[in-house]
C-alpha atoms as one frame of an Amber mdcrd trajectory, in Angstrom:
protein
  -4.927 138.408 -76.118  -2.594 141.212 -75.318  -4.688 143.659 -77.113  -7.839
 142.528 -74.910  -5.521 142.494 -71.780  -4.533 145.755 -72.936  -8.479 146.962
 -72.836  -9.082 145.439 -69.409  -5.959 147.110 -68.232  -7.903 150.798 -69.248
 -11.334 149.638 -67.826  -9.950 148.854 -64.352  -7.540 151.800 -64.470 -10.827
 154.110 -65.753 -12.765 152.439 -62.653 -10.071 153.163 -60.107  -9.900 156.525
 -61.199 -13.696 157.607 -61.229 -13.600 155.635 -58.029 -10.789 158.537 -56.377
 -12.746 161.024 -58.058 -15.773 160.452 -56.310 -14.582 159.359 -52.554 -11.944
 162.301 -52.168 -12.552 164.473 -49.711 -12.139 167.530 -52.292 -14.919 168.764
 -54.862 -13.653 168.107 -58.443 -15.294 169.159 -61.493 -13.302 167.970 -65.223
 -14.757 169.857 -68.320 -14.173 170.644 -72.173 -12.490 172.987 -73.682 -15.863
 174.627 -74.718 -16.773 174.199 -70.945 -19.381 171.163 -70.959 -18.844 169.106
 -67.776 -17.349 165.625 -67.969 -17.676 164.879 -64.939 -18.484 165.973 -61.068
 -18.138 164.569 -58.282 -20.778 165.266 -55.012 -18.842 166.960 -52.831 -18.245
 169.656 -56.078 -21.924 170.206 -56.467 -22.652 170.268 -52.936 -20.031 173.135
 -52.324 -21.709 175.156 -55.126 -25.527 174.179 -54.451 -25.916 172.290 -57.755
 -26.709 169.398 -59.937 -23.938 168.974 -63.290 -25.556 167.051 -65.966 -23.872
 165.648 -69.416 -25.218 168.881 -70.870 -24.027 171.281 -67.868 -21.616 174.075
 -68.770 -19.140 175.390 -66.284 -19.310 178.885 -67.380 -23.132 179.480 -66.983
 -23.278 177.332 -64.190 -20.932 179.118 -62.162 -22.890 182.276 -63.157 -23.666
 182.467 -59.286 -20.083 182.968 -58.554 -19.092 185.454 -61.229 -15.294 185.735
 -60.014 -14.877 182.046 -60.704 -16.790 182.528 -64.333 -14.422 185.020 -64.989
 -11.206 183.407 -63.887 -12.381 180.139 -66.014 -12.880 182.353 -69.451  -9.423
 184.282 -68.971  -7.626 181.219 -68.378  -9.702 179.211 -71.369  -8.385 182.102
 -73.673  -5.072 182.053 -72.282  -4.572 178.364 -73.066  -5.941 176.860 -70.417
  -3.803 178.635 -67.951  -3.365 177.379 -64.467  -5.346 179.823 -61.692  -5.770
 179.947 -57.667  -8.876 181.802 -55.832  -8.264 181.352 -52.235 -11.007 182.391
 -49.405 -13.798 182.554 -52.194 -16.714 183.313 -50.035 -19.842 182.093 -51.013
 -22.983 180.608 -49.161 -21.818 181.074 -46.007 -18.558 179.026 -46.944 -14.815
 179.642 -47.798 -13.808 177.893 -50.553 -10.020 177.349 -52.558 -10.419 177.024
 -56.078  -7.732 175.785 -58.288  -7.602 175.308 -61.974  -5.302 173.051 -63.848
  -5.046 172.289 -67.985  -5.976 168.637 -68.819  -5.978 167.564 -72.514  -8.579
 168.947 -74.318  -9.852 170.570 -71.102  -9.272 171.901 -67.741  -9.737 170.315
 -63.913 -11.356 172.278 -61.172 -10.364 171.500 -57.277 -12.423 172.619 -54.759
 -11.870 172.945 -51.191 -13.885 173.955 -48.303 -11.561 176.329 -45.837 -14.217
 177.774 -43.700 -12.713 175.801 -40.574  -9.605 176.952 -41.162 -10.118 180.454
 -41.808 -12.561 180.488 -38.565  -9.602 179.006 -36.254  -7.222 181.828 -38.386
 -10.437 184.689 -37.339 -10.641 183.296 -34.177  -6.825 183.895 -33.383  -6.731
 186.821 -34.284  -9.774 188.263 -32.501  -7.774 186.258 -29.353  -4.618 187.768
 -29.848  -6.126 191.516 -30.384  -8.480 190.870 -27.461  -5.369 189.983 -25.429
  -3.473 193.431 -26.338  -6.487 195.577 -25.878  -6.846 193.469 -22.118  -3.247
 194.329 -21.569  -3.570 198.369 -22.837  -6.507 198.588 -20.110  -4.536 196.781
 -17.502  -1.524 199.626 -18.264  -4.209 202.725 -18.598  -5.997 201.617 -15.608
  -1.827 201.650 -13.497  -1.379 204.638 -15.083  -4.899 206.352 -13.773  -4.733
 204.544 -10.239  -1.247 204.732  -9.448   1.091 207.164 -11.484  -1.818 209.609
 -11.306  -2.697 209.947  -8.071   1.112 209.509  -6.932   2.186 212.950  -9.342
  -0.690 214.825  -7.648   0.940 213.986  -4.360   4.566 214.984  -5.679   2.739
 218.545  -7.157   1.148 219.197  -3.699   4.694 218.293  -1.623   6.313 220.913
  -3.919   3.614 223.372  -3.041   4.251 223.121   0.720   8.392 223.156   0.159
   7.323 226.368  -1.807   4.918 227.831   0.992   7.978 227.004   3.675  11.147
 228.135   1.989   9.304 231.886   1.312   9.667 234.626  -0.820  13.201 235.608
   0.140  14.444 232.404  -1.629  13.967 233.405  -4.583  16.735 231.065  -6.661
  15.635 227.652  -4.683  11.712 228.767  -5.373  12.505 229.521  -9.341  13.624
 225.655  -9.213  10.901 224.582  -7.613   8.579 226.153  -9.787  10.299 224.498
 -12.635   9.775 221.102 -11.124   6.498 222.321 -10.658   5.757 222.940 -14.268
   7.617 219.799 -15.248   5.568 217.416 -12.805   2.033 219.377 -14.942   3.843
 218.623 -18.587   4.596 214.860 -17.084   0.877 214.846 -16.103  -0.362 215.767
 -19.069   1.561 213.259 -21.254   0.597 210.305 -19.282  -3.044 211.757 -19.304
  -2.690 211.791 -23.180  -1.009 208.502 -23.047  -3.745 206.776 -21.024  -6.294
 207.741 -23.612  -4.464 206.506 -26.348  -4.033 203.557 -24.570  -8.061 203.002
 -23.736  -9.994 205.341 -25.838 -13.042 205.255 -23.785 -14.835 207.333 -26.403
 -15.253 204.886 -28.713 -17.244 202.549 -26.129 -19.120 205.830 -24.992 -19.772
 208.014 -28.414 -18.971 205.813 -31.562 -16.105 205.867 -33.734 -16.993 209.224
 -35.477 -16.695 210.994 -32.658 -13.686 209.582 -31.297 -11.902 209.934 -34.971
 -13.091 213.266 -35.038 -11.715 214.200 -30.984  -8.284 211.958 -32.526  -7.968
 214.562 -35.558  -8.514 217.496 -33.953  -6.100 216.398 -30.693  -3.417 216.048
 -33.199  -4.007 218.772 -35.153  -1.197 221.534 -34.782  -0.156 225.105 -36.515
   2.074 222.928 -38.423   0.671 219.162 -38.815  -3.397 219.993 -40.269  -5.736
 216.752 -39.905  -8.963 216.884 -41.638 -11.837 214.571 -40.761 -14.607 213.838
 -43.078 -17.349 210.972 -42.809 -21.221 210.163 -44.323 -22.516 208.613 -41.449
 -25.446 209.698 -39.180 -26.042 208.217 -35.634 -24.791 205.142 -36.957 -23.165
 202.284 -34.584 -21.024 199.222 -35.452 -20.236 196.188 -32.895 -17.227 197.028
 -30.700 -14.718 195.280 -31.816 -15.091 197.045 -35.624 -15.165 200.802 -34.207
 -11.875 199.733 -31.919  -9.858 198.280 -34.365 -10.871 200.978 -37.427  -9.785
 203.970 -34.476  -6.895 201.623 -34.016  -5.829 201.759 -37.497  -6.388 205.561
 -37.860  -4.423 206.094 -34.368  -1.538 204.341 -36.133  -2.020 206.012 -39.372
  -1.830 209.144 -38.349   0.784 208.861 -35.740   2.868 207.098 -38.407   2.551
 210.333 -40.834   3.455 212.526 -38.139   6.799 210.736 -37.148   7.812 209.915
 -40.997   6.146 211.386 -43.569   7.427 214.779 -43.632   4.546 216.717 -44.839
   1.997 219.120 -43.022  -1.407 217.170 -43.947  -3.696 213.983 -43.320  -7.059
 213.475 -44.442  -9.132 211.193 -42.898 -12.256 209.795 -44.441 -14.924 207.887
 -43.283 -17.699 206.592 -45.592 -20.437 204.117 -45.658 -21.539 201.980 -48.350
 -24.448 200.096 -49.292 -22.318 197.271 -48.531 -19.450 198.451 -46.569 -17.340
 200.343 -44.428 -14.219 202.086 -46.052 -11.484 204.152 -43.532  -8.906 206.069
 -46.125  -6.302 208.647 -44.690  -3.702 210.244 -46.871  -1.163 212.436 -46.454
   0.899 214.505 -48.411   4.218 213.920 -47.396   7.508 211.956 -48.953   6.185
 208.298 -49.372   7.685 205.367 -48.545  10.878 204.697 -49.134  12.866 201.586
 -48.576  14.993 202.706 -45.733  11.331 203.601 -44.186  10.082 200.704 -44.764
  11.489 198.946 -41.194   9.945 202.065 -39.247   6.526 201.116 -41.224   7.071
 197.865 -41.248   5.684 196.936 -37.604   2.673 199.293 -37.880   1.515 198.112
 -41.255   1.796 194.995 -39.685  -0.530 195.307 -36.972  -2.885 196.732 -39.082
  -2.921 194.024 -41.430  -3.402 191.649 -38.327  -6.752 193.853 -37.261  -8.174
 194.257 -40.969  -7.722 190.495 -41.826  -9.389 189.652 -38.149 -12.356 192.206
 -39.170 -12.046 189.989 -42.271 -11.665 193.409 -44.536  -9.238 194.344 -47.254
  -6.434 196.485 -46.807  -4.777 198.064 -49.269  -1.133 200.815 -48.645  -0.421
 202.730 -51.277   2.775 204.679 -51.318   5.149 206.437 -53.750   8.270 208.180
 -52.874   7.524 211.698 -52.770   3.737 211.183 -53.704   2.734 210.664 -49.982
   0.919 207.520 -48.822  -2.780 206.451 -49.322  -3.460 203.689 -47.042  -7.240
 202.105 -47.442  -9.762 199.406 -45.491 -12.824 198.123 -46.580 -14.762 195.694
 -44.479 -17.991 194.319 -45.476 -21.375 194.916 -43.917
């Protein structure tokens, strides 16, 4: 009776658990050591656009998502080692994929995160639209007001000039000081304006505007080199902006720290995407730099993971810093 009880007791527990299997609101896919499938449930298949059998196989199955093949044989010859992919993209979805050892086999979760990272894009494109909104609203203060209100100062000091005359000469040596001043004051905010809306982008395309930023900055002792493989070619807005963003930064952040007398930047187009790199040949990173980097870096990570693009900073003390984005086309 017990024994029989027993039995029951497995059936019902067996039933309860195919039962969770199939209703949860999570794809799950249990297989073999050797891979075959023991079982799927829907929401599994339809997040990967197929049909498992009793004869499927997980590994040439998931043939149309290679990365996940992959991570399923190294952690089958690892002994069935635990694994996370996070923001796998694949038909038009996001997915997390997590792996866990069962005995005699291994258990798949899968979770669609496409609404999540849209609300984490979306955010992000917000926040950046917001700064670039408030940059424009400083530029245009700058170009309306400080502007116009210098070129009234310059033209006051030019009539104290004219009055005092020629005999005073001390009084009109300060004056032409202030004079000079007021142009170098000028010319800063002019420079700072720009930097603050680059209108060339909008007007001429990021090469252009890269290649105006590289040779602005250039000096007899700081050399920036520009180099690129595209022709007449045009991305949406908000790419160019944020890629000259990232160079602006870049560069400015190897002039102020870096300590060497070179940055090359590169532009080049792929079949498949768009890769920024700029390098310089200074001191690296090291960790009492890391604060003064630290805010930069982080802005750029903010724009590449908006452009939803890879970013990967490369530094070694005294082997200079290689900094690189790749978004997708």
């Amino acid at each position: 009776m017990q024994d029989k009880q027993s039995q029951m007791d497995f059936f019902d527990a067996n039933d309860i658990l195919l039962s969770i299997i199939k209703n949860i609101r999570i794809g799950i896919i249990a297989f073999e050591n050797d891979g075959k499938v023991l079982i799927a449930n829907e929401l599994a298949e339809e997040h990967l656009g197929v049909a498992f059998t009793p004869q499927s196989n997980v590994i040439e199955t998931f043939s149309i998502l290679p990365e996940l093949a992959h991570e399923i044989e190294l952690s089958l010859k690892n002994g069935r080692s635990p694994f996370v992919l996070e923001n796998l993209y694949f038909d038009n979805k996001y997915l997390d994929v997590k792996g866990n050892p069962i005995k005699q086999g291994m258990i798949i979760s899968i979770e669609d995160v496409t609404n999540k990272i849209e609300s984490e894009q979306y955010a992000l494109e917000a926040l950046l639209k917001g700064q670039e909104d408030e940059r424009k609203r400083i530029a245009k203060e700058i170009h309306d007001g400080v502007g116009p209100m210098l070129s009234a100062v310059k033209m006051h000091v030019e009539a104290v000039q004219r009055d005092i005359g020629i005999s005073d000469s001390k009084n009109l040596a300060k004056l032409d000081t202030t004079y000079h001043l007021i142009d170098t004051l000028a010319n800063d905010l002019r420079s700072l304006s720009h930097d603050l809306m680059p209108k060339i982008v909008e007007d001429f395309g990021l090469v252009e505007a890269l290649d105006y930023l590289s040779k602005n900055l250039s000096s007899e002792s700081f050399e920036i080199e520009f180099h690129h493989n595209m022709e007449d070619v045009r991305y949406p807005k908000n790419i160019e902006l944020n890629i000259y963003r990232i160079a602006q930064e870049l560069v400015h952040n190897s002039l102020k720290h870096s300590g060497g007398d070179r940055v090359v930047i590169q532009l080049l187009e792929h079949s498949k995407s768009l890769v920024l790199m700029v390098e310089d040949n200074g001191k690296g990173m090291h960790v009492k730099d890391e604060q003064d980097y630290g805010l930069g870096i982080k802005n750029i990570e903010t724009r590449v993971k908006a452009m939803g693009g890879d970013f990967i900073f490369d530094s070694v003390p005294n082997a200079g810093v290689t900094a690189t984005i790749e978004i997708s086309r």
